[in-house]
FIBA-924082 format. One record per residue (C-alpha): x, y, z; residue in three letters; chain. Coordinates in pm, whole numbers, plus 50000, padded with zeros to 5 digits. Layout:
% residues N
X	Y	Z	Ala	A;
...
//
This chain:
% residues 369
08576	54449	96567	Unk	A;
08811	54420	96859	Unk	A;
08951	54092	96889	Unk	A;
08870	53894	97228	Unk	A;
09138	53914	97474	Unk	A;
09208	53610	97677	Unk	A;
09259	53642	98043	Unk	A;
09577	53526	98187	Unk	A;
09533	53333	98570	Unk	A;
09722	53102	98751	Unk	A;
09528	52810	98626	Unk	A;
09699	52923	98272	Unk	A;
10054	52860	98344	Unk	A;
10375	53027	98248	Unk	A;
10683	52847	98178	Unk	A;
11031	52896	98236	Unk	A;
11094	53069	97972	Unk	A;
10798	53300	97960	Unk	A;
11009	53620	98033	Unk	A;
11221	53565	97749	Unk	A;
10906	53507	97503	Unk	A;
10788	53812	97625	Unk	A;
11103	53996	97583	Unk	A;
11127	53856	97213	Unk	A;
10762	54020	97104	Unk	A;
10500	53747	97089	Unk	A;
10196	53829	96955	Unk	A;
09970	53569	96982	Unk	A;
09920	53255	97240	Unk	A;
09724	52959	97248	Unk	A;
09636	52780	97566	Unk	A;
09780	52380	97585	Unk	A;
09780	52176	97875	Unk	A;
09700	52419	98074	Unk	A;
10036	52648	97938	Unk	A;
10113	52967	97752	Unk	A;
10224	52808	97407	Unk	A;
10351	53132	97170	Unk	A;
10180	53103	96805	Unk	A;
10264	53417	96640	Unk	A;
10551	53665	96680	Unk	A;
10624	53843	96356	Unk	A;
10359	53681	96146	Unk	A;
10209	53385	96045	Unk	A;
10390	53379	95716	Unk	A;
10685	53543	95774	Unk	A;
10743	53332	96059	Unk	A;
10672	53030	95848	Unk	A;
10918	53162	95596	Unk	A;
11150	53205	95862	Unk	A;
11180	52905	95998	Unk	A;
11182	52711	95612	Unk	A;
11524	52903	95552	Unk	A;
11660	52955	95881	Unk	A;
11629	52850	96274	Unk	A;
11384	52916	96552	Unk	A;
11380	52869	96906	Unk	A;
11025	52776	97047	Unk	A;
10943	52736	97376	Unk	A;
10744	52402	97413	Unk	A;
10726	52364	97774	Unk	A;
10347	52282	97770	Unk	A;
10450	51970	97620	Unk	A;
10444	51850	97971	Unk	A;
10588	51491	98070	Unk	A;
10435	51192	98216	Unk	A;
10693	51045	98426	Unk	A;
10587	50656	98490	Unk	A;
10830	50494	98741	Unk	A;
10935	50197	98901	Unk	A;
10955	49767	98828	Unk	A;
10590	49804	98619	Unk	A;
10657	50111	98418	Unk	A;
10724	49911	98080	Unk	A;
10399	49683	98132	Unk	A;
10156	50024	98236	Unk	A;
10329	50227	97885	Unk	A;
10252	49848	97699	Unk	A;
09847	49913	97859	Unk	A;
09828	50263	97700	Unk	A;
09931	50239	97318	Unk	A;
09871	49960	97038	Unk	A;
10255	50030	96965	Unk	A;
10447	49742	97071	Unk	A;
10667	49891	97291	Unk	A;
10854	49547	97351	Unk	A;
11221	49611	97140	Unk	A;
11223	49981	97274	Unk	A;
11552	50045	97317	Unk	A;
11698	50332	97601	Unk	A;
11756	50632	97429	Unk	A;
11462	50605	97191	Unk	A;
11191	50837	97133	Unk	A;
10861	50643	97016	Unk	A;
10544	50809	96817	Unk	A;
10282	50664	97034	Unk	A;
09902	50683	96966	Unk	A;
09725	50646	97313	Unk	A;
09370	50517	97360	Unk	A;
09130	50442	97614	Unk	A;
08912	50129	97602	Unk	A;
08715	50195	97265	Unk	A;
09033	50228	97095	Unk	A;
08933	50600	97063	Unk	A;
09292	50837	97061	Unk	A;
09318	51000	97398	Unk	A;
09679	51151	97306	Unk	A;
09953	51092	97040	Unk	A;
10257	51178	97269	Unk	A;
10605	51104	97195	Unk	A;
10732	50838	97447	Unk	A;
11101	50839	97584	Unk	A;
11259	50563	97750	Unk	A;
11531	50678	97982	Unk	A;
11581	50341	98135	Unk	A;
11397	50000	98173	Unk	A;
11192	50113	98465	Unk	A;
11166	50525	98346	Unk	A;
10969	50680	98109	Unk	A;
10859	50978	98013	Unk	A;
10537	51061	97784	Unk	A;
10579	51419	97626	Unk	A;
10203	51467	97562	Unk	A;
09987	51670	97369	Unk	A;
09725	51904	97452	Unk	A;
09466	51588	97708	Unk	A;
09536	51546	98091	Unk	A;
09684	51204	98016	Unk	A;
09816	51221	98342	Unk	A;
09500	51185	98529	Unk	A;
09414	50886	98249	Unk	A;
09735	50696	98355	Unk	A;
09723	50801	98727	Unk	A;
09413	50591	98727	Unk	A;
09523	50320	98543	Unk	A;
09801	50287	98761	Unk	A;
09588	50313	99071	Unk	A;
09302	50048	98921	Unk	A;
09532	49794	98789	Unk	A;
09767	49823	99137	Unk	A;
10119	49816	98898	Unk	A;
10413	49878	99134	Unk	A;
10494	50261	98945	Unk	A;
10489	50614	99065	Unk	A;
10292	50847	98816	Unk	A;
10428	51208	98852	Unk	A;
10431	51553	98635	Unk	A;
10797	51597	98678	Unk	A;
11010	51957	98649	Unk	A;
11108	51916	98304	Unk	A;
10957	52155	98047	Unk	A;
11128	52095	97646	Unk	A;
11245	52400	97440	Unk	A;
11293	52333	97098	Unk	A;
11514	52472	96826	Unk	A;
11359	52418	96474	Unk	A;
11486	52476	96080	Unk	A;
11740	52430	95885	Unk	A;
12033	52549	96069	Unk	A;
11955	52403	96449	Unk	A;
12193	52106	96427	Unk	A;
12474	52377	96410	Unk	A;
12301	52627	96689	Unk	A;
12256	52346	96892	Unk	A;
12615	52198	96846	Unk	A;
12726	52520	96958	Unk	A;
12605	52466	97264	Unk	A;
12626	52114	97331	Unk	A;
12924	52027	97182	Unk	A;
12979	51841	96809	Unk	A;
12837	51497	96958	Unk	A;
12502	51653	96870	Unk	A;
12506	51612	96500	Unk	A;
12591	51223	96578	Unk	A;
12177	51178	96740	Unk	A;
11950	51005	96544	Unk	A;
11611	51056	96452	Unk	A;
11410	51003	96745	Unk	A;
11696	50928	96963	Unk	A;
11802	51107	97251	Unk	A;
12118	51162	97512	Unk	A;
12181	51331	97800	Unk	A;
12438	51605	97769	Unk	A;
12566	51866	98005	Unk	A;
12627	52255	97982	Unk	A;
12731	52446	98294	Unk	A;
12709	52157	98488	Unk	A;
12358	52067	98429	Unk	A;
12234	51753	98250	Unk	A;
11978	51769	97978	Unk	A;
11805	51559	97723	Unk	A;
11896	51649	97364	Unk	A;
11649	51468	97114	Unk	A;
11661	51493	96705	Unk	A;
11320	51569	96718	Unk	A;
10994	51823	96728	Unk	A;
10701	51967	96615	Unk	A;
10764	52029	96235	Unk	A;
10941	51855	95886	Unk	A;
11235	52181	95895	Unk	A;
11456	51926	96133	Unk	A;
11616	52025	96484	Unk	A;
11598	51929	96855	Unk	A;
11398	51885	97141	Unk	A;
11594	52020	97506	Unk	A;
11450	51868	97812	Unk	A;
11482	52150	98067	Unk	A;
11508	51939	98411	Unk	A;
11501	52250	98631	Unk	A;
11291	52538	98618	Unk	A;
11545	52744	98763	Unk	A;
11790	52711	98445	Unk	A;
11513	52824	98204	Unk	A;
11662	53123	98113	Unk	A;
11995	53057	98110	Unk	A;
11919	52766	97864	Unk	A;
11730	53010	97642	Unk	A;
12002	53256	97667	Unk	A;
12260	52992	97564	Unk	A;
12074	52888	97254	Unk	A;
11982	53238	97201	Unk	A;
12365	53390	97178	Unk	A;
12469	53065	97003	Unk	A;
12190	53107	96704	Unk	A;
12299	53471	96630	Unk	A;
12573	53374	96363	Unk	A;
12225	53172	96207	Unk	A;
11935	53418	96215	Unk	A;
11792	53289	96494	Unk	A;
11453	53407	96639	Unk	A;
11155	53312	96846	Unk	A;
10902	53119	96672	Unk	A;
10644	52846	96773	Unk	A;
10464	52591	96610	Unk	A;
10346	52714	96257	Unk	A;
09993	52654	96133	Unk	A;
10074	52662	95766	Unk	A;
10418	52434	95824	Unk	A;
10246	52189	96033	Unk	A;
09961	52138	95788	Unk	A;
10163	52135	95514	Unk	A;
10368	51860	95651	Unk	A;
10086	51660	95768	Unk	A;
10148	51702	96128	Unk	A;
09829	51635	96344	Unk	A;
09687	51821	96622	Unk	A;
09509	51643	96919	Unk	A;
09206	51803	96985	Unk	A;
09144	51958	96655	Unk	A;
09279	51754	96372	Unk	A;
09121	51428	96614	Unk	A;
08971	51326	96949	Unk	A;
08846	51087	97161	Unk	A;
08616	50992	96852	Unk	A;
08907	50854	96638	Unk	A;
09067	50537	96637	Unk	A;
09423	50591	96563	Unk	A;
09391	50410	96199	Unk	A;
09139	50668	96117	Unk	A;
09415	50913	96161	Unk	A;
09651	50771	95902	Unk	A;
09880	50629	96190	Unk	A;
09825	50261	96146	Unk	A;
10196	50255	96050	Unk	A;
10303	50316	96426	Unk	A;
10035	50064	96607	Unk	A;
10157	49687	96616	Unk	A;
09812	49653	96757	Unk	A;
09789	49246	96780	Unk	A;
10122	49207	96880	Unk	A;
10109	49445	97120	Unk	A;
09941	49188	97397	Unk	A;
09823	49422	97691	Unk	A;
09686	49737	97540	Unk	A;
09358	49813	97668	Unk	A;
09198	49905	97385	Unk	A;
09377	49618	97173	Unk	A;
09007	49419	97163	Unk	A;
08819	49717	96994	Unk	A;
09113	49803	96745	Unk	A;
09097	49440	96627	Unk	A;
08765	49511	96520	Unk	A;
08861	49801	96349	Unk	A;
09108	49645	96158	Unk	A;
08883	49408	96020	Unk	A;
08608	49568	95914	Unk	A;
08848	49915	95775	Unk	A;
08856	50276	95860	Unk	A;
08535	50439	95708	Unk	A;
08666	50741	95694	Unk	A;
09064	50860	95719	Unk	A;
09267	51191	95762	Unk	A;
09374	51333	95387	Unk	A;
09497	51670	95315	Unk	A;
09291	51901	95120	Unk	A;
09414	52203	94844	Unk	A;
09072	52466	94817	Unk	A;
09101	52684	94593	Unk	A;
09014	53015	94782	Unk	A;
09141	53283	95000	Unk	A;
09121	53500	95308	Unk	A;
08947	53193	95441	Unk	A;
08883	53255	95848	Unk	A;
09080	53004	96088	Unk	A;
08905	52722	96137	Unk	A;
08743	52686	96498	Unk	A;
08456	52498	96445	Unk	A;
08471	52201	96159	Unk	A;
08395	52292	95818	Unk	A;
08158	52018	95583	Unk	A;
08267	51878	95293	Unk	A;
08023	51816	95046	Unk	A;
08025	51616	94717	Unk	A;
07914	51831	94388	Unk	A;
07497	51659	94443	Unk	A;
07550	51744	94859	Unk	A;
07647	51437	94991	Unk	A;
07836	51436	95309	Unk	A;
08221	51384	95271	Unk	A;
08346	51477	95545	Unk	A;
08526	51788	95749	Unk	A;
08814	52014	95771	Unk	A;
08940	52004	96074	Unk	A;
09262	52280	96031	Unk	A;
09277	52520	95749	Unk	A;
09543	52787	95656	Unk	A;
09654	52984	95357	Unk	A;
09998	52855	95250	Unk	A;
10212	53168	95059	Unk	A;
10460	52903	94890	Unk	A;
10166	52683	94744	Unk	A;
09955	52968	94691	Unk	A;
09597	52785	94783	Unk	A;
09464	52714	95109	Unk	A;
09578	52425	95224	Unk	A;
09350	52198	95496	Unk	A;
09360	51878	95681	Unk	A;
09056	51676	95680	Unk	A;
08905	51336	95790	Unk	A;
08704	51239	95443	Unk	A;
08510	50975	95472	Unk	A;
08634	50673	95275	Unk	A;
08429	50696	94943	Unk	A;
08576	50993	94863	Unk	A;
08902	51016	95021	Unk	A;
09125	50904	94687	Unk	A;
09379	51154	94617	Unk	A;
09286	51391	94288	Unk	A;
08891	51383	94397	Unk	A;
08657	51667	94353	Unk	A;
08500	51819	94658	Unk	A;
08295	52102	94820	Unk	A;
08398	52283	95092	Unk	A;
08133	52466	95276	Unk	A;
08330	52826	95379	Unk	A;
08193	53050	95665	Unk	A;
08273	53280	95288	Unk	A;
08037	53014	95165	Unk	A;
08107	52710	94912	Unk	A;
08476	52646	94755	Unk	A;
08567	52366	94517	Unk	A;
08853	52166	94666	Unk	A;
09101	51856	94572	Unk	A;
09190	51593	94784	Unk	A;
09575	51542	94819	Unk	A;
09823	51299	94971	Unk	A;
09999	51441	95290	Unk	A;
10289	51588	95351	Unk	A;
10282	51857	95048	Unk	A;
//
């Protein structure tokens, strides 16, 4: 059977470096935010191999930002996370669960303060801008809530702090985890983060002009050569492996953020303001019934996971679902993430997976593996 092929419109962005992706021989694209994000260009393993031993460039520019502006920005970011955003400093990069008034996750962007009144929330795959548009226009905060010209490219694996010194200069291998500063090449300013979208290490580049997209690519591209460098994208079997969650399959608007195993970045009753602060409390007290835990099932050739898969005890009893599912070459089982409900969800127990290939005994296991 002919796989489906998805049609490509103007709603479905490009990106500034679309022509380069192209030219580089992706294979496969998923839609995010509204973007072209490349998936696939060799193969799913070999890429994942690739970028465990060497260094990828991806580009990530449908990680769009949500620029929040002006004397109220620090109070509206305070309204829209549990995180207590009080002792950010500038030049920090925050994990941020977002939720709306339930305390159910609307996003889990990564925050950047560029100064006490500018922010900028690099989201995942939700129209958080329309969510804080509104807030901003209910509450009447003195901000300006805009979808600025700045679209990230990322250079991931084991070698990008020396591609990315290359180009930036040696200054770069002095950045911190989840810190950022603004460099220049050509005469153009970016923002260089220690940061991105899987455990190999390496940098997020904040693009602030379309116009320099290629050039930028180009830049990295030459630089990386020396390395190994190729295209790549987020990896399905990498991210799972390392426990990295993805918004809109891995959770949703159904999931308070300490169902998703990120109770370690919420301050939530310290963090006076957030709207959904009330309902969290709640949550807190009463425990997560069910929580995100990897899963090892012990089968192969599995299908991708679109729709969720049950997870049965051995005498049927609900357990819970897998959410994302891959084979993983290194491990040599398919590895999962799924939210297991909390009976159940101690590391070492025995499970059921029910397989569109039909039932497969599974183990539950701690996260990253």
């Amino acid at each position: 059977m002919t796989a489906p092929f998805l049609s490509i419109s103007r709603r479905t962005r490009s990106t500034p470096f679309s022509r380069r992706v192209t030219q580089a021989g992706v294979k496969a694209y998923t839609v995010y935010n509204h973007m072209l994000l490349p998936t696939v260009f060799n193969s799913l393993e070999d890429d994942y191999f690739h970028l465990r031993e060497s260094v990828q460039i991806w580009d990530v520019a449908c990680e769009r930002q949500v620029e929040v502006r002006g004397p109220d920005a620090a109070r509206l970011l305070q309204l829209l996370t549990p995180r207590d955003l009080s002792n950010m400093q500038i030049g920090q990069c925050y994990y941020t669960p977002m939720v709306d008034e339930t305390g159910g996750m609307i996003n889990d962007p990564v925050t950047l303060k560029l100064a006490d009144d500018r922010y900028w929330i690099s989201i995942a795959d939700s129209d958080l801008l329309l969510w804080v548009k509104g807030l901003s226009a209910g509450t009447r905060m003195d901000v300006a809530v805009t979808e600025p010209d700045v679209s990230p490219l990322a250079v991931q694996g084991p070698k990008a702090e020396d591609v990315v010194a290359a180009v930036f200069g040696e200054r770069v291998r002095g950045i911190k985890f989840f810190r950022f500063e603004p460099m220049l090449l050509n005469g153009q300013e970016y923002i260089v983060a220690r940061s991105g979208y899987s455990k190999q290490g390496g940098f997020e580049i904040y693009l602030q002009d379309s116009a320099f997209g290629e050039a930028l690519w180009d830049a990295i591209e030459e630089a990386g050569k020396p390395h190994g460098i190729r295209a790549g994208g987020p990896n399905l079997i990498e991210r799972i492996e390392g426990g990295l969650l993805s918004y809109g399959n891995d959770m949703t608007r159904l999931n308070t953020p300490h169902e998703c195993g990120l109770g370690k970045f919420c301050q939530t009753v310290d963090a006076i303001g957030c709207i959904g602060r009330d309902a969290l409390i709640r949550t807190i007290m009463e425990g997560p019934q069910r929580m995100i835990r990897g899963l090892k099932i012990h089968a192969k050739d599995l299908p991708f996971t679109i729709e969720p898969w049950s997870v049965l005890t051995d005498d049927g009893h609900h357990a819970g679902q897998v959410t994302s599912s891959a084979w993983s070459p290194r491990l040599e089982t398919t590895v999962a993430i799924a939210m297991i409900e909390k009976d159940y969800w101690e590391p070492g127990t025995a499970l059921v997976v029910d397989t569109p290939s039909g039932p497969r005994d599974a183990q539950v296991v701690s996260l990253p593996l």
